[in-house]
C-alpha positions in Angstrom: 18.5 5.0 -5.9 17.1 4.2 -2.2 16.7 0.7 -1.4 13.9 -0.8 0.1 13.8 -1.3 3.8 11.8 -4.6 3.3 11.0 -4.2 7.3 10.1 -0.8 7.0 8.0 -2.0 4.4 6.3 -4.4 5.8 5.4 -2.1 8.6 3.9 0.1 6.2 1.8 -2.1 4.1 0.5 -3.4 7.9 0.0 0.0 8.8 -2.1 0.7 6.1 -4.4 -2.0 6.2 -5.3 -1.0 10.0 -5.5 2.7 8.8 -8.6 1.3 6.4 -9.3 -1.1 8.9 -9.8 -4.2 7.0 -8.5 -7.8 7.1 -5.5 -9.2 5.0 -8.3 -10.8 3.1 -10.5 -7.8 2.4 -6.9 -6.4 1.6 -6.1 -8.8 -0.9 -9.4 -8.4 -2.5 -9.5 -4.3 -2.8 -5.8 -4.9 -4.3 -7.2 -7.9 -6.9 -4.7 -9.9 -5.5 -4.0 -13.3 -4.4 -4.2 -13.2 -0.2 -1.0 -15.5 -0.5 0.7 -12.7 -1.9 0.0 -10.1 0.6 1.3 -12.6 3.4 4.1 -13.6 1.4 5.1 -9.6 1.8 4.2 -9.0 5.4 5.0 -12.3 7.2 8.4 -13.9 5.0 9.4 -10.0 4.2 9.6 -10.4 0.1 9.2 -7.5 -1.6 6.4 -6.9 -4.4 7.4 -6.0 -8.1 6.3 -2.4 -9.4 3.1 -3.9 -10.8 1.9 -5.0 -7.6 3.0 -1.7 -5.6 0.9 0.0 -8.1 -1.9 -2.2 -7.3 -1.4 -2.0 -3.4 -1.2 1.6 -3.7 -4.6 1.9 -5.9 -6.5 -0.8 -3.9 -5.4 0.4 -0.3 -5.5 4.0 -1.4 -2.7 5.1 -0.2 0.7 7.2 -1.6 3.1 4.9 -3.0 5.9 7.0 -2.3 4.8 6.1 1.2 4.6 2.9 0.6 7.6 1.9 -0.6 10.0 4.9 0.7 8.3 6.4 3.5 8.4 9.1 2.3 5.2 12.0 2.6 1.9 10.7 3.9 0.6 7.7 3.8 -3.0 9.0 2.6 -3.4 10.6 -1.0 -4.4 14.1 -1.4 -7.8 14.5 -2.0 -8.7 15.6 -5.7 -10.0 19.3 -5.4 -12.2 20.4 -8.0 -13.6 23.6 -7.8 -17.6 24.1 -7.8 -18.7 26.3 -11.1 -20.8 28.8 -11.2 
């Protein structure tokens, strides 16, 4: 098993909030999250539980293989559904 990079980390879960161009706040919010955690992550380099990369993955919508390994793109693929006829 890989471990976190809890630097690399951060740098992603920063990255990703200027990639939708929002505030910490607005971050916080999207994630249904307290803003104490987010900072708690980003500026004293904790790391989240799996629960709450799940959630920062969903509300920031972004990969969370990315997230927490680096690893892919940071951007989901978008869901193709064919048109029918």
């Amino acid at each position: 098993m890989m471990p976190i990079d809890r630097d690399r980390f951060r740098e992603r879960l920063l990255a990703a909030i200027k990639l939708r161009d929002i505030s910490i706040e607005e971050a916080a919010r999207r994630c249904d999250m307290p803003v104490s955690s987010l900072e708690c992550w980003i500026y004293k380099r904790h790391l989240p539980g799996m629960q709450a990369l799940s959630g920062l993955a969903t509300g920031l919508e972004i990969s969370l293989d990315w997230l927490v390994l680096g690893i892919g793109r940071a951007t989901r693929p978008l869901k193709y559904s064919p048109k029918r006829k």
